[in-house]
MDTraj code that builds the backbone (N, CA, C; nanometers):
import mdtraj as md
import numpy as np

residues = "UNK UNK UNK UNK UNK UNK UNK UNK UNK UNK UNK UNK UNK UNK UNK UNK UNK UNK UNK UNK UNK UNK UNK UNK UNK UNK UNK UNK UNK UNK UNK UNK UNK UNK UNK UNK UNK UNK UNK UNK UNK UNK UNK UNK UNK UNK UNK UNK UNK UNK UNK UNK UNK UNK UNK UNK UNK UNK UNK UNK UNK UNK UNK UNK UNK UNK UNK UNK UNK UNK UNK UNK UNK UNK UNK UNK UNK UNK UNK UNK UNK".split()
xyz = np.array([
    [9.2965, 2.9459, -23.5039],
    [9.2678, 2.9018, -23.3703],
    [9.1186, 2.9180, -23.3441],
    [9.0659, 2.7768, -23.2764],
    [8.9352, 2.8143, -23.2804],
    [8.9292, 2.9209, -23.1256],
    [8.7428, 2.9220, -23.1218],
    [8.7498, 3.0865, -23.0577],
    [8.5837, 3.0339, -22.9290],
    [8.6117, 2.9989, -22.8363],
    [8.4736, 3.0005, -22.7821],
    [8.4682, 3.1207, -22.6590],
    [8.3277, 3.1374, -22.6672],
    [8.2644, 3.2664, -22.6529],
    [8.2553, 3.2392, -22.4665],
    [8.3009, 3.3167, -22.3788],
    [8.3719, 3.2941, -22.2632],
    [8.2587, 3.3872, -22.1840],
    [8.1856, 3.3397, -22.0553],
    [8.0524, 3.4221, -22.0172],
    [8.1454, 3.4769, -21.8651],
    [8.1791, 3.6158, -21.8604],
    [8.2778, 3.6518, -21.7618],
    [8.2111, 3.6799, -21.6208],
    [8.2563, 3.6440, -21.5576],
    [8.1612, 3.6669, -21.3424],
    [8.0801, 3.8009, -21.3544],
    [8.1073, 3.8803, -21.4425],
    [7.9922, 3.9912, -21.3852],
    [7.9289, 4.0303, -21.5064],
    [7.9033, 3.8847, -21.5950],
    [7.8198, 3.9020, -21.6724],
    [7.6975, 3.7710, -21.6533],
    [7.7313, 3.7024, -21.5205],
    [7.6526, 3.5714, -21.5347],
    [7.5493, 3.6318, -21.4441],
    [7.4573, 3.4923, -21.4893],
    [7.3292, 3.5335, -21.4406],
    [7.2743, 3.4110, -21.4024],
    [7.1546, 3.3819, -21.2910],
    [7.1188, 3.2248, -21.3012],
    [7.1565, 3.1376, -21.2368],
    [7.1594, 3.0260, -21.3278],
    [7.2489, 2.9123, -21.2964],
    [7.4100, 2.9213, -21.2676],
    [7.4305, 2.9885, -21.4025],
    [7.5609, 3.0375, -21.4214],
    [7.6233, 3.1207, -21.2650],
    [7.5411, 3.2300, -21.2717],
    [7.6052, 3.2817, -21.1311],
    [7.6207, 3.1872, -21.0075],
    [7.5504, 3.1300, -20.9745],
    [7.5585, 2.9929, -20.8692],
    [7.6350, 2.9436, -20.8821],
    [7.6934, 2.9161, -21.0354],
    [7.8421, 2.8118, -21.0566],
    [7.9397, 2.8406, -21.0430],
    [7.9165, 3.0294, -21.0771],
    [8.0457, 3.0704, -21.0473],
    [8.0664, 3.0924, -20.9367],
    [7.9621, 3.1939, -20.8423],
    [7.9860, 3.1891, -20.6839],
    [8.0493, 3.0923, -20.6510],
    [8.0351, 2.9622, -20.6692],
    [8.0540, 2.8583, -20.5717],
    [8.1905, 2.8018, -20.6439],
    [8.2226, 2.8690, -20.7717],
    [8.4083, 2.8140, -20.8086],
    [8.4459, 2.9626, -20.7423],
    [8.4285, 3.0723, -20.6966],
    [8.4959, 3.1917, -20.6430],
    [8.5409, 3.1275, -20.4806],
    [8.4171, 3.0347, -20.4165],
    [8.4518, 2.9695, -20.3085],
    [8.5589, 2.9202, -20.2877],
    [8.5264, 2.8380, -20.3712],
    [8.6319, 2.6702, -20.3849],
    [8.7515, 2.7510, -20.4063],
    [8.8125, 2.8104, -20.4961],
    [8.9503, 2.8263, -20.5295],
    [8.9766, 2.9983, -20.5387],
    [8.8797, 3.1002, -20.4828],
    [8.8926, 3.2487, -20.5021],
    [8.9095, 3.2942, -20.6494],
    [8.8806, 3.2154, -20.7614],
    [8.8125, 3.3157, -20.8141],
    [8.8164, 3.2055, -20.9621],
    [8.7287, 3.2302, -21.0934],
    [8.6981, 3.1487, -21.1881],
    [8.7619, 3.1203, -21.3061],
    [8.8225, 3.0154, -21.3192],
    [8.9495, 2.9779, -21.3951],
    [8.8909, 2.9570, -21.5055],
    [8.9645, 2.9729, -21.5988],
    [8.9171, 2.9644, -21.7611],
    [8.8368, 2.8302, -21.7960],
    [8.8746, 2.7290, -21.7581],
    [8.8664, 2.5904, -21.7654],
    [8.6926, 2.5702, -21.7324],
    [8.6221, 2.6230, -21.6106],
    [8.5288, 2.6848, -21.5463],
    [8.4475, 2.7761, -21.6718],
    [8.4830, 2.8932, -21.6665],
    [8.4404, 2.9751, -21.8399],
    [8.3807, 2.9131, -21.9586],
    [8.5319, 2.8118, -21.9746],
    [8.4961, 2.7556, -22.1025],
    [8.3737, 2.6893, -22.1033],
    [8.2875, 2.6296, -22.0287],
    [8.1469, 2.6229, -21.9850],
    [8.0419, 2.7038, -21.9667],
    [8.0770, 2.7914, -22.0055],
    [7.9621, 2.9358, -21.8907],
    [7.8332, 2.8910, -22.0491],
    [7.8523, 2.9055, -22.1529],
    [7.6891, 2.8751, -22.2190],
    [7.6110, 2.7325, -22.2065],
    [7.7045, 2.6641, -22.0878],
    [7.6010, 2.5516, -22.0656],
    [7.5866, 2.5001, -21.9133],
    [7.5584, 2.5952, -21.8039],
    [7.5414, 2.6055, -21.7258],
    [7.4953, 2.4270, -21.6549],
    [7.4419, 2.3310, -21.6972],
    [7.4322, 2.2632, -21.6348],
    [7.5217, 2.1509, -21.6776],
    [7.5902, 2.1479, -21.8018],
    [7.6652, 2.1325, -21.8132],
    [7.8069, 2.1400, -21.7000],
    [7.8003, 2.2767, -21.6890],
    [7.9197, 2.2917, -21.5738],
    [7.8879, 2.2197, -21.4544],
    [7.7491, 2.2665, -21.4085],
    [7.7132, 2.2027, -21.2745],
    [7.7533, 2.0375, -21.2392],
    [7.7358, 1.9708, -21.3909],
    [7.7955, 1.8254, -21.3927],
    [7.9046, 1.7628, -21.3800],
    [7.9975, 1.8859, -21.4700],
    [8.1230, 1.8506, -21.4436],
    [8.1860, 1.8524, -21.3525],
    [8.1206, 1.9765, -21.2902],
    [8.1756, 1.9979, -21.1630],
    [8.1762, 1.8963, -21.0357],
    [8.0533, 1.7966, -21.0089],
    [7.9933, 1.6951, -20.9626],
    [8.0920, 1.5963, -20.9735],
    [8.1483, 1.5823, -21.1175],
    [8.2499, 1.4769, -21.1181],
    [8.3502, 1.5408, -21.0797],
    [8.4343, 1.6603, -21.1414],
    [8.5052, 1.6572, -21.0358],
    [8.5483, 1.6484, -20.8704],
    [8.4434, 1.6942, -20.7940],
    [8.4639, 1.6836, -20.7237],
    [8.4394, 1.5135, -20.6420],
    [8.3823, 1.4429, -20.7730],
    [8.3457, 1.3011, -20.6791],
    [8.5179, 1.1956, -20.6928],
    [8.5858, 1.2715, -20.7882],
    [8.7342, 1.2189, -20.7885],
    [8.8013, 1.3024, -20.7742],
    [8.8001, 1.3951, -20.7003],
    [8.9684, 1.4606, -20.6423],
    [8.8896, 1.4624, -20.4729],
    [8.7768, 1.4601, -20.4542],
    [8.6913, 1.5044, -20.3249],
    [8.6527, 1.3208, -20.2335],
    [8.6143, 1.2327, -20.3364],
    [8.4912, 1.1193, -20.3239],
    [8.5922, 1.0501, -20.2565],
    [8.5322, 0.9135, -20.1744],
    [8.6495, 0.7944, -20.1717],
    [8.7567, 0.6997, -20.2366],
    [8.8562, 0.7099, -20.1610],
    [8.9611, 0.6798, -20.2877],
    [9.0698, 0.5964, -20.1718],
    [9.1244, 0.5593, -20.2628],
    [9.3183, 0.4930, -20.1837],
    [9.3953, 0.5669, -20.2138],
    [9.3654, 0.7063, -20.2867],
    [9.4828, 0.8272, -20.2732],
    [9.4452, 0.9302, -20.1723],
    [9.5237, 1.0056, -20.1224],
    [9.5144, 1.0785, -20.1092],
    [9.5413, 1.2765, -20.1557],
    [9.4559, 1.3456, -20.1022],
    [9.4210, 1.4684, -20.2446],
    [9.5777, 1.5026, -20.2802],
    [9.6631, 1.4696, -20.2086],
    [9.7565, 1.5314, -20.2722],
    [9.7773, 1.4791, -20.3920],
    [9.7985, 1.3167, -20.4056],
    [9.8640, 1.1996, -20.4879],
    [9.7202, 1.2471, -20.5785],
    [9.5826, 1.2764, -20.5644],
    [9.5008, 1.3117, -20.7038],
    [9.5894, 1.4168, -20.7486],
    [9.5892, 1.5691, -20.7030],
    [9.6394, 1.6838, -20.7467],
    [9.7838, 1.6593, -20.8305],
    [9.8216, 1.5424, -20.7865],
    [9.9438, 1.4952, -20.8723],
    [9.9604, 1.4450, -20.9661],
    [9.8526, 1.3371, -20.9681],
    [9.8189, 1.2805, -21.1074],
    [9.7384, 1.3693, -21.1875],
    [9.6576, 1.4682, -21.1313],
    [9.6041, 1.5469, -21.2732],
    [9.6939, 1.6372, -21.3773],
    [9.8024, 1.6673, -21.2572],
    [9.8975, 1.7726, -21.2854],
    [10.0038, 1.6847, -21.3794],
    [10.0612, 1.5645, -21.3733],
    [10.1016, 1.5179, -21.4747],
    [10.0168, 1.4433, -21.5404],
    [9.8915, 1.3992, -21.5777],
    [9.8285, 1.3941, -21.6680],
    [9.7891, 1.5276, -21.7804],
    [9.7681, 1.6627, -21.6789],
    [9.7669, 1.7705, -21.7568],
    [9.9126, 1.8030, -21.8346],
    [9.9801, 1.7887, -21.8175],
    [10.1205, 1.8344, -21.8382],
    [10.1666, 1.7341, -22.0161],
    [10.1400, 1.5896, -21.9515],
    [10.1583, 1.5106, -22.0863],
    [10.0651, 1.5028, -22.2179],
    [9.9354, 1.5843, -22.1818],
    [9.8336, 1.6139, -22.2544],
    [9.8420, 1.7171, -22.3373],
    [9.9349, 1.7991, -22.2443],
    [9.9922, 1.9593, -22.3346],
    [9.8625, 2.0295, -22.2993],
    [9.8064, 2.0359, -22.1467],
    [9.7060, 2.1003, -22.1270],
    [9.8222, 2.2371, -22.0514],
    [9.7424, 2.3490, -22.0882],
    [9.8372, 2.4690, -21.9851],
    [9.7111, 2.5364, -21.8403],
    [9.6323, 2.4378, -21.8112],
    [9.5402, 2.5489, -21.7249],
    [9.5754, 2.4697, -21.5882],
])
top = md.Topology()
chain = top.add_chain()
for i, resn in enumerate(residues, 1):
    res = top.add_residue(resn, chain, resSeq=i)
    for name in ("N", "CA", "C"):
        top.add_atom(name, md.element.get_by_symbol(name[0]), res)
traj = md.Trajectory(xyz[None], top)
């Protein structure tokens, strides 16, 4: 199993801490998924951007019907987070 190196909330610093503060906001506290990013800090900051411009941005769903489709898109993907 591969193995990536996971930068934990009270070890960030930076950028990193900003990213995480602000996923401790959003959802109380920093999900692995979030982590699995921590050595590329702007990296995260990007992703994060998109996510939020499709579960957050204008749409003809509403957040529930996104939160639904990610959740069975995650599910048929064999994602567990």
């Amino acid at each position: 199993m591969a193995h990536i190196r996971l930068i934990e909330p009270d070890e960030a610093t930076g950028p990193l801490k900003d990213e995480y503060d602000a996923a401790v906001g959003r959802a109380g506290k920093v999900f692995n998924i979030v982590k699995a990013m921590s050595l590329r800090p702007g990296v995260l900051r990007r992703s994060m951007e998109l996510y939020k411009g499709i579960m957050f941005g204008p749409s003809g769903l509403g957040r529930r019907e996104r939160e639904l489709l990610a959740t069975v898109v995650s599910r048929t993907n064999g994602c567990h987070y």
